[in-house]
Each structure stands twice: as structure tokens, then as C-alpha cells.
C-alpha positions in Angstrom: -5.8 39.4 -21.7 -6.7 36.6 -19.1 -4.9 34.6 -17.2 -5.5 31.4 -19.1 -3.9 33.5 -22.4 -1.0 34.5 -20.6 -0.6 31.0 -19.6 -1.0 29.7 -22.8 1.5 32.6 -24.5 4.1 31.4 -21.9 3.5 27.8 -22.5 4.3 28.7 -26.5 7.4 30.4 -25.4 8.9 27.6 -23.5 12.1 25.8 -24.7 11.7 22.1 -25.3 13.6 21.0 -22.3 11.1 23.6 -20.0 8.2 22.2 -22.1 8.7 18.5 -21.5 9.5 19.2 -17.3 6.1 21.3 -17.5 4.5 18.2 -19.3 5.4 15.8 -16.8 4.3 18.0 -14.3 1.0 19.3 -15.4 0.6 15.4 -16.0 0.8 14.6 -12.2 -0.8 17.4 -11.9 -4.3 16.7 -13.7 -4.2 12.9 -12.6 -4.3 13.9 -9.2 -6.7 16.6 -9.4 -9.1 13.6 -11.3 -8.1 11.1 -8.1 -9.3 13.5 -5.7 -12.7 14.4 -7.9 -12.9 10.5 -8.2 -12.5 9.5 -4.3 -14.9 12.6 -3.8 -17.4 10.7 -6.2 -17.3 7.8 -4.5 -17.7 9.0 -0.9 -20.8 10.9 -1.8 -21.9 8.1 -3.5 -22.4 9.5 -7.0 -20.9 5.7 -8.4 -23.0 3.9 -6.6 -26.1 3.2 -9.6 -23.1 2.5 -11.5 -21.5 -0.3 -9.5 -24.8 -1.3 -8.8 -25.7 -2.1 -12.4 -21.5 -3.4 -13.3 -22.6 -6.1 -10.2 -26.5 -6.9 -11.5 -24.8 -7.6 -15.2 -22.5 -9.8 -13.3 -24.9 -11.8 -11.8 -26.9 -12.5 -14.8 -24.0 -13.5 -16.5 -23.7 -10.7 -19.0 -20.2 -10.2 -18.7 -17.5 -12.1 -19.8 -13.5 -12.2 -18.8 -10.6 -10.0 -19.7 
């Protein structure tokens, strides 16, 4: 059995109390494992086509307001 299926075996076993801390956890969890992939990202420049074209659609005028 692997790691992931004993995680997952344990997660099933969990009362609903443990369940919802380990939610809120794994939730702060995740979002700041994507943070530091995003700021990563950005400091090696992997965005940058994409803020490029977001800002060239902006100045054409091919946007409009929230």
C-alpha cells in the first residue's frame, strides 16, 4: 500500500470534528503551496507573455470594467 492510500484510508477514518480541523488545514495548506509556485512564476518570469498581452488588450481598448 502507498503512502497516498494510507493517507487516504486515515482521512476516511477521521471523525467529523478531526475531518473539518484537517480541512481547514490542508486548506491553508494547498493555498500556500500555490502562493509560493505563483511568486516562483513570476520571478522567473513565466507570466510575463501573459501580462504582456492582459496590458496590449488594454491598450486597444478591448477590455472593459468590472
Amino acid at each position: 500500500m502507498s503512502t497516498v492510500d494510507d493517507i487516504e484510508d486515515a482521512v476516511r477514518r477521521l471523525a467529523p470534528e478531526d475531518l473539518a480541523a484537517f480541512r481547514a488545514w490542508f486548506a491553508e495548506f494547498d493555498a500556500a503551496a500555490w502562493d509560493r509556485q505563483l511568486s516562483q512564476d513570476v520571478a522567473a518570469g513565466r507570466l510575463d507573455s501573459l501580462a504582456d498581452e492582459a496590458l496590449t488588450d488594454l491598450r486597444a481598448g478591448r477590455c472593459t470594467d468590472l
